[in-house]
C-alpha positions as CSV (number, residue, x, y, z in Angstrom):
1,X,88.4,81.3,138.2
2,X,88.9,84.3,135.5
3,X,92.4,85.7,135.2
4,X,92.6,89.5,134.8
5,X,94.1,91.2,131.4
6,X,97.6,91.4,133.2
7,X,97.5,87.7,134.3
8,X,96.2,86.7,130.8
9,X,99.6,88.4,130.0
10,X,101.9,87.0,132.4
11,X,100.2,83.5,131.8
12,X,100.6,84.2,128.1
13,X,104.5,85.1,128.4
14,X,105.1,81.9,130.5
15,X,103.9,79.8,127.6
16,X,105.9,81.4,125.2
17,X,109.0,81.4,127.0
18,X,108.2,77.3,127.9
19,X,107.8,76.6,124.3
20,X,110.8,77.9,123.5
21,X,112.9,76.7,126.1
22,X,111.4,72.6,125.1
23,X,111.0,73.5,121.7
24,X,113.0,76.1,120.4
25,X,116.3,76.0,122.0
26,X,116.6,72.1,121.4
27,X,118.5,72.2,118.0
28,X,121.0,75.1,119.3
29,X,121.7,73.1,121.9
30,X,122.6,70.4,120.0
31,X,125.9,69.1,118.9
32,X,124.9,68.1,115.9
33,X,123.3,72.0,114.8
34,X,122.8,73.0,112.0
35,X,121.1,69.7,110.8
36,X,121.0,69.2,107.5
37,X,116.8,69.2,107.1
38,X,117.0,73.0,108.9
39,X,119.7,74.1,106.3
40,X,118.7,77.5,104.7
41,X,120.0,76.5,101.5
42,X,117.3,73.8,101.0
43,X,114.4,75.6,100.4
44,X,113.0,74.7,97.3
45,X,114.1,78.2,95.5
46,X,116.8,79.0,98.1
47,X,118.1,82.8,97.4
48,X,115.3,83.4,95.9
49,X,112.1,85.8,96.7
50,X,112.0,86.8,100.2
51,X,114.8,84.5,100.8
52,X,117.6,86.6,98.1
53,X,120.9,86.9,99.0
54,X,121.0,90.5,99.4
55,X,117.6,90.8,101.2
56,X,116.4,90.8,105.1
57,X,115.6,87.8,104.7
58,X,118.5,85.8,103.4
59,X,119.6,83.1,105.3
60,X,116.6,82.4,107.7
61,X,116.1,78.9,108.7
62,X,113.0,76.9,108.1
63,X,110.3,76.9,110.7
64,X,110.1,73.1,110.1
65,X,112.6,70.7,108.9
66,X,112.4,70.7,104.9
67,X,111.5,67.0,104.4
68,X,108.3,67.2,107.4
69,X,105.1,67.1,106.1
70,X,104.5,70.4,107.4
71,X,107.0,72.0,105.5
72,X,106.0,69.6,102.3
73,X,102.6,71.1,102.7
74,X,103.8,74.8,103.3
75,X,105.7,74.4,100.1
76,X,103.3,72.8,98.1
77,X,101.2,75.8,98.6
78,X,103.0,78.1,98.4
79,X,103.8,76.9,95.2
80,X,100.4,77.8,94.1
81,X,99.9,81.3,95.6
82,X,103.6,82.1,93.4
83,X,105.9,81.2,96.2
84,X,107.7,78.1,96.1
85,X,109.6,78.9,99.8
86,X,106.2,79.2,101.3
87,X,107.1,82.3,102.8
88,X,103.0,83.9,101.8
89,X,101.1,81.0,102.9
90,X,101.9,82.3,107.2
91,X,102.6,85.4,106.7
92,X,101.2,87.0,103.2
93,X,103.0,89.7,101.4
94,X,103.5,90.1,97.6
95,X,105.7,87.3,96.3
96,X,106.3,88.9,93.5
97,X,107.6,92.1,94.9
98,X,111.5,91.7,95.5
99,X,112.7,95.6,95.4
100,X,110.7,97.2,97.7
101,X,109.7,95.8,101.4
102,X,106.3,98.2,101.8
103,X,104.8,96.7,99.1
104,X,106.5,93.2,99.6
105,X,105.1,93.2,102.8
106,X,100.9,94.3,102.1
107,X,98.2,92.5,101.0
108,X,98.4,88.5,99.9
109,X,98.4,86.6,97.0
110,X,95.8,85.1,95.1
111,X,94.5,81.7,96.8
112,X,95.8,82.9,100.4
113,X,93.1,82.7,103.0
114,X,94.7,85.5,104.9
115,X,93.1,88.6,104.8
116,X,96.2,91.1,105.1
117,X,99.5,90.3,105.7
118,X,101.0,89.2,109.1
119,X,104.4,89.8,110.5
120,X,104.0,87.2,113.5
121,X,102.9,84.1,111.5
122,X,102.4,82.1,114.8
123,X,99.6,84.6,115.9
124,X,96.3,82.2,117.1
125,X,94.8,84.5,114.9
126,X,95.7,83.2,111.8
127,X,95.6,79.2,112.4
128,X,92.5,78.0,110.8
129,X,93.8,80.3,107.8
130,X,97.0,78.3,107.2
């Protein structure tokens, strides 16, 4: 049976809001939040880049904890595309840029397989380029 555009939706929002609700709302629920592996201040240029303390961005927690091999992996190449945070790998962007957020946030660095950058960096879109 095919589901319509608006059931693709609905189905699509139900997901979401499931992941989260397993997933995502685990660690705030927790007594023990904010583990130390999700602290901000361990990334491996904390307050630095996208992550600066007077920028948008300062104080955002790690998607993964720092010591998975994930985030290992995020950092590692990030590293090599000029971002040790690993912001550029998911979402692209200029990691060089650190004044102004239009150009911060266009295009992608050298060695990215991403093709322009991308605001959602969970997007099934951009998977196999990560």
């Amino acid at each position: 049976m095919l589901l319509s555009t608006a059931g693709m939706k609905i189905l699509t929002i139900f997901y979401f809001l499931f992941v989260f609700l397993t997933i995502g709302a685990v660690p705030v629920l927790s007594a023990e939040y904010p583990i130390p592996e999700m602290d901000p201040n361990a990334f491996p240029a904390p307050k630095t880049g996208c992550l600066a303390s007077s920028k948008c961005h300062a104080g955002i927690e790690p998607i993964r904890a720092h010591n998975s091999g994930m985030a290992k992996r995020i950092y590692d190449l990030g590293q090599k595309q000029g971002d040790p945070n690993g912001c550029v790998v998911c979402h692209g962007g200029n990691p060089k840029e650190e004044k102004d957020a239009k150009k911060a946030h266009s295009g992608t660095p050298q060695g990215s397989m991403l093709e322009a950058f991308n605001r959602h960096s969970a997007s099934m879109w951009i998977n196999d380029k990560t």
